[in-house]
N, C-alpha and C positions, 0 to 999 in steps of 0.2 A: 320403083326407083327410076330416076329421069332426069336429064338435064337439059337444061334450055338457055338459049339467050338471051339476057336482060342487058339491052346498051352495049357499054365497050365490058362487062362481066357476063360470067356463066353461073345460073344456078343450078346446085344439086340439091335435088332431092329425093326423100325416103322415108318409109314406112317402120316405126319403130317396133318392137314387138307390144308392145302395151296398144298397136295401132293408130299410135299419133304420127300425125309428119313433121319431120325435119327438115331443114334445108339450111344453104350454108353458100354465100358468093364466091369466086374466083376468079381471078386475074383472068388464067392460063384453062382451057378446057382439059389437058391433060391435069390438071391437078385436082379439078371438079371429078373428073372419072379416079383419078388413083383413090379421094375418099369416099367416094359412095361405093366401090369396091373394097376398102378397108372395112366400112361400114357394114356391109354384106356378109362379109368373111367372119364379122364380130358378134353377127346376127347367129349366123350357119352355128358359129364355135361354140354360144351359150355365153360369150363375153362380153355382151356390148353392155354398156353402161349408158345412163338418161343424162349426156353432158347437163343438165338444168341442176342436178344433184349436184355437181363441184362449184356450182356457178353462186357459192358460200364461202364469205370473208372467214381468213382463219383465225381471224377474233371473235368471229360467230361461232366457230364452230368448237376452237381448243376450250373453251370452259363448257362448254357443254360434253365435252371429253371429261374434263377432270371431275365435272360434278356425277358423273356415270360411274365412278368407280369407289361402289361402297364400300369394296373391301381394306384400300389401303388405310394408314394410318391418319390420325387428324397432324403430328407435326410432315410428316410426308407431303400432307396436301398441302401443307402449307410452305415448306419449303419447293415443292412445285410450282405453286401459286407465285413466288416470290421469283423464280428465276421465270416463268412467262415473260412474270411485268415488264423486270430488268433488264433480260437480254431478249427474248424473244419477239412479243409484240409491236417494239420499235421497230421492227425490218417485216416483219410476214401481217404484224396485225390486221392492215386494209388490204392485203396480196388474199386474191381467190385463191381454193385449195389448187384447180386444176391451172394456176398461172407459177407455181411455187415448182422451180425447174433443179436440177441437180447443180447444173452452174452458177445457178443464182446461190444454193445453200454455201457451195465452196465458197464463195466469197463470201459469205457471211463468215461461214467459220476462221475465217483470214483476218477479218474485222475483230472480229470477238479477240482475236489473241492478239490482233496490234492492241486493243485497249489496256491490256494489262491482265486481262482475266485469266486467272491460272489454269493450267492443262483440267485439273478437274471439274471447274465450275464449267471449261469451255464443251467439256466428254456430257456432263451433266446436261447441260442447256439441248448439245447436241441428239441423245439419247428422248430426250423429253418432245422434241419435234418430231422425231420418227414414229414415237410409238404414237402421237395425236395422227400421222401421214399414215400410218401402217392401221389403224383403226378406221381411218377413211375409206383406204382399200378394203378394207371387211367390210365396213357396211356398204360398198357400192356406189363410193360417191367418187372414186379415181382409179383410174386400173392397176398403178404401180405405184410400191413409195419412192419418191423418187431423193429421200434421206439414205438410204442404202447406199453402202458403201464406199461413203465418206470418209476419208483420211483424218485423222484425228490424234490431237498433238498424245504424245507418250504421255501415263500418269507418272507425277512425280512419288518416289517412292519415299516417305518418311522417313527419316534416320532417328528411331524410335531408343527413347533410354530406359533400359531394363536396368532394375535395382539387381543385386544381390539379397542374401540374406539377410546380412550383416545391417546393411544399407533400408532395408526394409523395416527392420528392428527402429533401427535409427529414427527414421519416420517417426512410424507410429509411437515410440515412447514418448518424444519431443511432440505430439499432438494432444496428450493428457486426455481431458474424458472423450476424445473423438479416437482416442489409440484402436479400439476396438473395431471399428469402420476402417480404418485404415488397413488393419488385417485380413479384414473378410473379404474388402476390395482387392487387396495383393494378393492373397490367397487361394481365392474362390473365382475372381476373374470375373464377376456377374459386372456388370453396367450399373453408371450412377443410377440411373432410374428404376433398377433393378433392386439395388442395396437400400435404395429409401422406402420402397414399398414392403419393404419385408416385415411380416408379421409375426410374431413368436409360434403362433401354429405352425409355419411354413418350417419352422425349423424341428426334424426329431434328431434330436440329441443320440438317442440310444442306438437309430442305425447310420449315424454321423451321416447327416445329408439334411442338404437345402433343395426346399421343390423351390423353382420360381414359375411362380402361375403370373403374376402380377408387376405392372413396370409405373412408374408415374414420368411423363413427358410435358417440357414445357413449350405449350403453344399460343404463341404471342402475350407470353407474361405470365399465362395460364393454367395452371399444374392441370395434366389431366391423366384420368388413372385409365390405364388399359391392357392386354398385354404384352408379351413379352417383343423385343425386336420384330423376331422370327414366326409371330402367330402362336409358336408353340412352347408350353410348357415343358418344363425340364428338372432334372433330378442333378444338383452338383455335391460333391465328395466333399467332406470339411474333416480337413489334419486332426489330428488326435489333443494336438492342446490347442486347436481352436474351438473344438466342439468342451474340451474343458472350461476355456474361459466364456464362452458364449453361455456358460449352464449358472453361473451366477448371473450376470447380466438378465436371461429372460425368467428367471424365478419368480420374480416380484411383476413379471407382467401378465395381463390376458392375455387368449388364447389370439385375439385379433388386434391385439395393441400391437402400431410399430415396432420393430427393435429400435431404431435409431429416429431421433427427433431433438429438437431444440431442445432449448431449455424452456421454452413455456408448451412444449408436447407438440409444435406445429409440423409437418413435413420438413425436411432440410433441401432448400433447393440449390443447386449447382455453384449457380453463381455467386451467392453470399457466404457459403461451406467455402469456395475455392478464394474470395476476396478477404475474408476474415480470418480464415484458418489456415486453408493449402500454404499458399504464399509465404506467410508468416513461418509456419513451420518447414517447408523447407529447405527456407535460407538457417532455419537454426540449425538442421541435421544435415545440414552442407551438401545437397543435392544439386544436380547442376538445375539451371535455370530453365532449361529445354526441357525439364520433366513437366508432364500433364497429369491433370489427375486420371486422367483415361488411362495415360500411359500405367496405371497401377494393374488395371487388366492386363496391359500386355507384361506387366511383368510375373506375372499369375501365370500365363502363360509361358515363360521363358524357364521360369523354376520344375513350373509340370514338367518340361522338357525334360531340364536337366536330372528330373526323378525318374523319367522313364516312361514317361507318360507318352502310346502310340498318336498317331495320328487323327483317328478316326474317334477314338477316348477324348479326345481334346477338342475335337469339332461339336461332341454333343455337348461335353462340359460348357465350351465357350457360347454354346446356343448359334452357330453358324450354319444355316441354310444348306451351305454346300463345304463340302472337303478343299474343294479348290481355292475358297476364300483362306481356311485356315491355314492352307499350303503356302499362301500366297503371301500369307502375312506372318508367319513364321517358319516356312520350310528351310529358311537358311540357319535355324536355328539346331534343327537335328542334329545331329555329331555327326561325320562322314563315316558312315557304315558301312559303305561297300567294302573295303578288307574284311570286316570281321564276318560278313557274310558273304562271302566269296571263300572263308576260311572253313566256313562251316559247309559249304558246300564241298569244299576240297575235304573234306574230313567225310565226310558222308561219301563222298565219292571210292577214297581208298578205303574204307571199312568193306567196302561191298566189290570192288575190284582185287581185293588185295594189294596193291600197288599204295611205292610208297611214293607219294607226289613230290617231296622235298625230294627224294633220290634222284626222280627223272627230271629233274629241272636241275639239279649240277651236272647230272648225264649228256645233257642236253648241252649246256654251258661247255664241257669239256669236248664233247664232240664238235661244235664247232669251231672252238681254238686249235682241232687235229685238223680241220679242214680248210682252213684259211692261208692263203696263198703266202709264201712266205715273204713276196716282196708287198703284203698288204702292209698299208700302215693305216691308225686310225686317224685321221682327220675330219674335220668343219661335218662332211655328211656321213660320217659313219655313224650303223645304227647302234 
């Protein structure tokens, strides 16, 4: 390592571990020495990285990220593919990886939300750049991501409309030969792509249960069969008169015929089910307008609730990856349990103490009314 004088600059330079040299101009000779001492320090560490590796536009480099990643889904890719173009590439696409600075991201993310783009799309865009930055850092092409911990507007929370029973009913009778769809969705909680894929195998009647091994997803127009959300197949519960009326319905089919289909047998896709049917129906059964058909899952889920259905019962049912998503999207739904299991725990407590807890808590009440001073009064901060 060595630096020298070239004119009114200083060069430094240095032996890489691959054995090549580097060098690099400076103004100031203290700054020439502070990096070829960075540079040394990074050698010693086992840290250094081959600056030539960042020296990649990250339009070169993010689709060569997303085409590396055989596992995810094709509408995935494709909705990743889409926010690139949209929000991403405009601002980073000609930016080398090692010129993309943390202050530079924050003003983007500033950008993106003066445009109008919702808290989610802007989490989404945001989240899609780290993991292409944070992939970079693996393979050795940047030492840090420098997407980390970025401020990031709050997601907006949906004010989601759960049916009742009553209201459920309503629905599906007023949707005539789609009534049955309608229940299995409300009921069963599975995903459009979910309920169209299902085959009369998939269903056994006798130990009332639907496996979902299969989903159909549309990407760019194009039905495509794959499976589930989540990777994983799953086992859900089907009610006692729905597993009844489902046993006429699949009688008359194969073993791998659809349940649900057109009327000329084709798949039912989303958007023609939701423009011809949903809609229609229901404004007849006087739903408000904010219902989704998705929102049919979440009311699958709000009912499971209210039968008593745990937590962790309702995560595998709904095929969510993690507890926290289902918490997260329906934990305000649980009834406030803390009395009643604080009561049980008082009940367990004095069985095994002897002690009666109601007694010591007037005990308790009355001794401090003997103790209380007599010119106290209660006022604004009494407890």
């Amino acid at each position: 390592m060595s630096i020298s004088r070239r004119g009114d600059s200083w060069r430094a330079r240095y032996y890489g571990p691959d054995g090549r040299q580097r060098s690099k101009s400076f103004q100031r000779k203290a700054d020439a020495e502070r990096w070829v001492t960075q540079q040394r320090s990074q050698i010693a560490q086992g840290d250094w990285i081959d600056p030539a590796h960042a020296r990649i536009a990250f339009s070169e480099y993010a689709p060569r990220w997303l085409e590396s990643r055989a596992s995810i889904k094709p509408k995935t890719r494709q909705v990743q593919a889409t926010l690139l173009n949209r929000h991403v590439m405009p601002t980073w696409g000609p930016v080398r990886l090692d010129r993309i600075t943390f202050e530079g991201l924050t003003r983007w993310v500033a950008d993106l939300m003066g445009t109008g783009l919702g808290p989610s799309g802007v989490r989404q865009s945001v989240y899609l750049v780290s993991s292409i930055l944070e992939h970079a850092v693996r393979s050795g092409r940047i030492r840090s991501n420098p997407a980390r911990g970025l401020a990031l507007p709050r997601p907006q929370k949906r004010d989601y409309v759960f049916l009742t029973h009553v209201q459920l009913a309503a629905l599906a009778d007023a949707a005539g030969r789609w009534r049955l769809l309608v229940l299995v969705l409300g009921y069963t909680g599975l995903r459009w792509g979910e309920a169209t894929a299902l085959r009369a195998c998939d269903i056994d009647l006798n130990r009332r249960r639907i496996d979902v091994r299969r989903a159909f997803s549309d990407v760019g127009g194009k039905l495509v069969l794959g499976t589930p959300k989540s990777h994983h197949a799953r086992t859900v519960p089907l009610p006692r008169f729905l597993a009844a009326e489902l046993t006429g319905h699949i009688a008359c089919l194969k073993p791998d015929d659809l349940v649900f289909t057109t009327a000329s047998g084709s798949v039912v896709r989303s958007a023609n089910w939701r423009q011809g049917v949903f809609l229609p129906v229901r404004k007849l059964a006087g739903i408000s307008d904010r219902f989704r058909v998705h929102d049919l899952r979440h009311t699958a889920a709000a009912l499971m609730i209210q039968a008593g259905y745990p937590p962790k019962m309702l995560q595998e049912i709904l095929g969510h990856a993690s507890i926290t998503t289902t918490l997260d999207l329906y934990g305000h739904l649980y009834p406030g349990d803390m009395d009643k299991y604080a009561d049980r725990l008082d009940a367990a407590a004095s069985h095994v103490t002897g002690t009666d807890t109601t007694s010591v808590a007037v005990s308790v009440a009355v001794n401090k009314a003997k103790t209380r001073p007599d010119n106290e009064e209660d006022g604004p901060g009494a407890s």
